[in-house]
MDTraj code that builds the backbone (N, CA, C; nanometers):
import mdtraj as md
import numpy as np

residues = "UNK UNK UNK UNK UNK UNK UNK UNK UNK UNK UNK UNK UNK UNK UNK UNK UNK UNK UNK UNK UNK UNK UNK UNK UNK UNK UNK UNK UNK UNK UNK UNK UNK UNK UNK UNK UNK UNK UNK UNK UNK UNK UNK UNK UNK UNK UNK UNK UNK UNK UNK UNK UNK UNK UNK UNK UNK UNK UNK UNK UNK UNK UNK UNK UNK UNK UNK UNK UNK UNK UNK UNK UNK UNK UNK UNK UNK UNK UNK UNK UNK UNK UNK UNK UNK".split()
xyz = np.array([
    [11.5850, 9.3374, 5.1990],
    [11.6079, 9.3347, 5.0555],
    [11.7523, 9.3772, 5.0269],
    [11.7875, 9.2668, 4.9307],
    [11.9937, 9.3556, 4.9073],
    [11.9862, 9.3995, 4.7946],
    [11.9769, 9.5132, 4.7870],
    [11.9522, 9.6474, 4.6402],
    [12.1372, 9.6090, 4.5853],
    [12.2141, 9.5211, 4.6443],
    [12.3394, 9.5470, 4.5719],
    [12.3326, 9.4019, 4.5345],
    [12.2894, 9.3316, 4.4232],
    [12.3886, 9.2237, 4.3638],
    [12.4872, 9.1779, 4.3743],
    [12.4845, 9.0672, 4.3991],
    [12.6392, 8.9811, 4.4094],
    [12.7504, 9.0721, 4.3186],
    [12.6874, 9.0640, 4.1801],
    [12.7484, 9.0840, 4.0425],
    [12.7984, 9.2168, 4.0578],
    [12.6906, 9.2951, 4.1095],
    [12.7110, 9.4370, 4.1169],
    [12.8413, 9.4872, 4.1344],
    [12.8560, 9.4166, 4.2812],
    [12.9655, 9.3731, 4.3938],
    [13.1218, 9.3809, 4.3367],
    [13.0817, 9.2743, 4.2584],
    [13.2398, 9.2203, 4.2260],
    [13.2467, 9.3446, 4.1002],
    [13.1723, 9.3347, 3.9987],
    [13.1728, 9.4040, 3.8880],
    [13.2826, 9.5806, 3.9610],
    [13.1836, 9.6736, 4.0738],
    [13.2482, 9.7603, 4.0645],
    [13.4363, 9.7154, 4.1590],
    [13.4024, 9.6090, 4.2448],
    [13.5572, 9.6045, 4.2621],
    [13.6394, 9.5664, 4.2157],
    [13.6091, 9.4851, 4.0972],
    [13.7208, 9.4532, 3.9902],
    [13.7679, 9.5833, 3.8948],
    [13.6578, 9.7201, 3.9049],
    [13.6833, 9.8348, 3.8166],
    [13.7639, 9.8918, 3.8869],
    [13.7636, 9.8495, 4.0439],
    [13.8859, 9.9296, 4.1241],
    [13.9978, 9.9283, 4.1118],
    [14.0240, 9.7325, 4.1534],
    [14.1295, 9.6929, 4.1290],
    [14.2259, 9.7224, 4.0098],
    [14.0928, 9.7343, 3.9180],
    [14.2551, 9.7017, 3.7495],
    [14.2608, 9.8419, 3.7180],
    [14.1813, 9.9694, 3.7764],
    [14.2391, 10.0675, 3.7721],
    [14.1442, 10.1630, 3.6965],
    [14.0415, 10.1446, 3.6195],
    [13.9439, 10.1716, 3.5804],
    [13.8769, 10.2806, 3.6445],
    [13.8358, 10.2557, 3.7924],
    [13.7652, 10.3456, 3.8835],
    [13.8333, 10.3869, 3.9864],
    [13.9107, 10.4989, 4.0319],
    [13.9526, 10.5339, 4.1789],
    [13.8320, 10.5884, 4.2853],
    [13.8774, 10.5141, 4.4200],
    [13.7931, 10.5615, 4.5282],
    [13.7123, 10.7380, 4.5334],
    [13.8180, 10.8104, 4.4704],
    [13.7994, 10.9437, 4.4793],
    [13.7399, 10.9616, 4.3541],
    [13.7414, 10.8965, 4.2670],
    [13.6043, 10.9477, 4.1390],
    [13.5012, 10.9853, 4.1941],
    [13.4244, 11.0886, 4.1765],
    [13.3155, 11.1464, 4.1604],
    [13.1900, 11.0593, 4.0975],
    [13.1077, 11.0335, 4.1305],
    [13.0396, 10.9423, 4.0890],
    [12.9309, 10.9900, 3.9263],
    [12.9130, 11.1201, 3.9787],
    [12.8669, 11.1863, 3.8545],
    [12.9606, 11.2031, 3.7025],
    [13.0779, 11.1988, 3.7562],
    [13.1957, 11.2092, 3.6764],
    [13.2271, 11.1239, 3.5905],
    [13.2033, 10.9509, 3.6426],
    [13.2192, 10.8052, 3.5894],
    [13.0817, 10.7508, 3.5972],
    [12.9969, 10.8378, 3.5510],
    [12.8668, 10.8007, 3.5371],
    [12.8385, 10.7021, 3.4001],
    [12.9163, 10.7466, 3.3290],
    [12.8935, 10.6542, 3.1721],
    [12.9775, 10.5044, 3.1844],
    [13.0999, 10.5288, 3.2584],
    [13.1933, 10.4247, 3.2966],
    [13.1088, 10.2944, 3.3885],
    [13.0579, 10.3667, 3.5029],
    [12.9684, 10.3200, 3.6098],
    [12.8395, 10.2211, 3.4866],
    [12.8131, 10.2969, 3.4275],
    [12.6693, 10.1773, 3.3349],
    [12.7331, 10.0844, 3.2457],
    [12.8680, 10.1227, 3.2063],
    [12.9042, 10.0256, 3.1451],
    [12.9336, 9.8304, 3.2685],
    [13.0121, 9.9063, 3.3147],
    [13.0884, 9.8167, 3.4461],
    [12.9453, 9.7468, 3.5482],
    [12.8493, 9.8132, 3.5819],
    [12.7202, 9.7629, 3.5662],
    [12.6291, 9.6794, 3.4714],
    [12.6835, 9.7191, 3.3623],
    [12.5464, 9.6898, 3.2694],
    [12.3665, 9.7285, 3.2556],
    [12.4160, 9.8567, 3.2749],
    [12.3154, 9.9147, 3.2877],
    [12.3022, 10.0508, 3.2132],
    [12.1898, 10.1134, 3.2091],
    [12.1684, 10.2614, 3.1352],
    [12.1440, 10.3543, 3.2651],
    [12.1400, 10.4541, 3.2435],
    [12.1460, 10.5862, 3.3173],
    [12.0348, 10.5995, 3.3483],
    [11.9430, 10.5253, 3.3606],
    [11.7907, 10.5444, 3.4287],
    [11.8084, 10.4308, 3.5332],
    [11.9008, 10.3520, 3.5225],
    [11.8888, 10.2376, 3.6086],
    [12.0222, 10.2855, 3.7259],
    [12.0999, 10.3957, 3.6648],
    [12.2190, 10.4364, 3.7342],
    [12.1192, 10.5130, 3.8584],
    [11.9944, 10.6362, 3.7985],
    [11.9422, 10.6881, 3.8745],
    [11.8633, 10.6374, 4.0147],
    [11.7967, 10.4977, 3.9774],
    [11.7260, 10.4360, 4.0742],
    [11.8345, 10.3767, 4.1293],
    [11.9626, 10.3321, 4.1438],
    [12.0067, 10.2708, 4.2117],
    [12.0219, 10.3663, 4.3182],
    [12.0714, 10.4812, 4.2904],
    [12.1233, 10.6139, 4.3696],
    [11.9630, 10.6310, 4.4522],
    [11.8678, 10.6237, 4.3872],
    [11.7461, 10.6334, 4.5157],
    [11.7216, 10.5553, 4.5875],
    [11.7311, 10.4192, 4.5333],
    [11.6939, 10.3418, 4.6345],
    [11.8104, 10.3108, 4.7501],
    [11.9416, 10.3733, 4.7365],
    [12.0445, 10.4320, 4.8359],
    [12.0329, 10.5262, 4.9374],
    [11.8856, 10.6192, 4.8678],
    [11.9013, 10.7581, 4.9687],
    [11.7820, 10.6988, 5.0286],
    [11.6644, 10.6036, 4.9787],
    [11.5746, 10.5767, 5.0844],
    [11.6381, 10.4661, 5.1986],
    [11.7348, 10.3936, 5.1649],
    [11.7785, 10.2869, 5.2899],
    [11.8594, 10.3755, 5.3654],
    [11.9449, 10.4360, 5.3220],
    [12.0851, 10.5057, 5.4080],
    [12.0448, 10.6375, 5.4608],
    [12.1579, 10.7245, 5.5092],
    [12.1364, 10.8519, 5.5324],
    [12.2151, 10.9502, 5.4737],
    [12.2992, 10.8748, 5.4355],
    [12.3838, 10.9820, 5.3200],
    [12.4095, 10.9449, 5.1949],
    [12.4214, 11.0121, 5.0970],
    [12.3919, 10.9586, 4.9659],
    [12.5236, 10.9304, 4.9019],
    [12.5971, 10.8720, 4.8271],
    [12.7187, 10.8525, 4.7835],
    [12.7074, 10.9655, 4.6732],
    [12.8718, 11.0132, 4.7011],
    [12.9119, 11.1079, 4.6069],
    [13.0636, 11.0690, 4.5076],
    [13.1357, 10.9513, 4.5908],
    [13.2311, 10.9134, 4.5070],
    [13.2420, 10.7586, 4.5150],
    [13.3171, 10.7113, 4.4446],
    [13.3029, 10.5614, 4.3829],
    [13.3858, 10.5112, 4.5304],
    [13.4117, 10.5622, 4.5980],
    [13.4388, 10.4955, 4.7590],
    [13.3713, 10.5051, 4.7901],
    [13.2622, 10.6058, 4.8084],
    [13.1032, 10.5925, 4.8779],
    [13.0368, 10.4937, 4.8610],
    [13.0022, 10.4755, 4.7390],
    [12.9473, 10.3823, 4.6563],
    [13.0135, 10.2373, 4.7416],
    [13.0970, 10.2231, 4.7317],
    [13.1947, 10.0679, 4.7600],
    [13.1104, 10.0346, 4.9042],
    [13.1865, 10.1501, 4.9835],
    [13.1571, 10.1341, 5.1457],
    [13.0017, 10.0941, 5.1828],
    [12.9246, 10.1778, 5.1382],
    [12.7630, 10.1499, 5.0932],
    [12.7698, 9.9904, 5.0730],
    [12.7893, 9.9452, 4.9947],
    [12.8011, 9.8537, 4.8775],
    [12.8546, 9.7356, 5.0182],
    [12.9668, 9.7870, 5.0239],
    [13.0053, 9.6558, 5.1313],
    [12.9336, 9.6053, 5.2833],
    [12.8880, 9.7049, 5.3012],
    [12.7833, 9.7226, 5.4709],
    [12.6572, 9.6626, 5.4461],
    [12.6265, 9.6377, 5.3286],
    [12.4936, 9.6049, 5.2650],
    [12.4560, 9.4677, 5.2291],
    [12.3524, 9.4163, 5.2846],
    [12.3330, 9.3242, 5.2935],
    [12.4096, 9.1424, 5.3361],
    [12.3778, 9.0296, 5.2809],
    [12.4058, 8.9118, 5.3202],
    [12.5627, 8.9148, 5.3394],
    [12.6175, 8.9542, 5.2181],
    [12.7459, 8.9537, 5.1589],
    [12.8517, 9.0123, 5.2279],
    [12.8321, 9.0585, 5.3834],
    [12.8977, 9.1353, 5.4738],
    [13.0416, 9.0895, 5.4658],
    [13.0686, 8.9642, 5.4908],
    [13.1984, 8.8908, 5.5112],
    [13.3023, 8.8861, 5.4034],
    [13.2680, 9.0046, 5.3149],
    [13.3841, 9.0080, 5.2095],
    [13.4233, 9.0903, 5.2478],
    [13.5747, 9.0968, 5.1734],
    [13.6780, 9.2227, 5.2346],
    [13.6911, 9.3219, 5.1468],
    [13.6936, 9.4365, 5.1797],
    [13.6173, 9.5546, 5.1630],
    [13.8071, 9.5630, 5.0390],
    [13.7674, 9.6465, 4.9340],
    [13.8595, 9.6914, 4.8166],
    [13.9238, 9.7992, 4.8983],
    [14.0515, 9.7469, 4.9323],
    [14.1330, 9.9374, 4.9639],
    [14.1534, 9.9997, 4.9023],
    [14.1987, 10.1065, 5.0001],
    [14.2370, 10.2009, 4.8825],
    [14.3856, 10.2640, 4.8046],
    [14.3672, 10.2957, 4.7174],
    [14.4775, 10.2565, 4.5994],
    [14.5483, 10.4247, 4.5876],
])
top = md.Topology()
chain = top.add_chain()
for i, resn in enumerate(residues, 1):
    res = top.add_residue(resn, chain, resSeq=i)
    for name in ("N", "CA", "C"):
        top.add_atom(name, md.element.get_by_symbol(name[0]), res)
traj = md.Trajectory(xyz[None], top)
């Protein structure tokens, strides 16, 4: 199952790119930013973060966590991962 959306995908690396989100944000920090750039509400921010800690072994704590997660995950392997800025 790929818990990360295509959309998801691009959505948070385009927040990287234009400057919106840095790797080192705190994820709790750009939590309101994060549902916007998603499209989502803060109950849907929460299950994403679980259904992260039941596949993985460590849980993301900053919006590079999140990415790296994000990129290792599923079909979509062969894209190139957002550096860092």
């Amino acid at each position: 199952m790929d818990i990360f959306p295509r959309s998801l995908r691009e959505n948070l690396r385009r927040a990287v790119r234009s400057g919106d989100l840095k790797r080192e944000d705190n994820l709790e920090a750009v939590g309101e930013q994060l549902s916007d750039i998603f499209q989502c509400d803060s109950l849907d921010l929460v299950e994403l973060v679980m259904a992260i800690e039941e596949q993985k072994v460590k849980s993301p704590t900053t919006v590079g966590d999140l990415m790296d997660l994000i990129e290792r995950d599923g079909p979509d392997e062969t894209a190139a991962p957002v550096g860092k800025e």
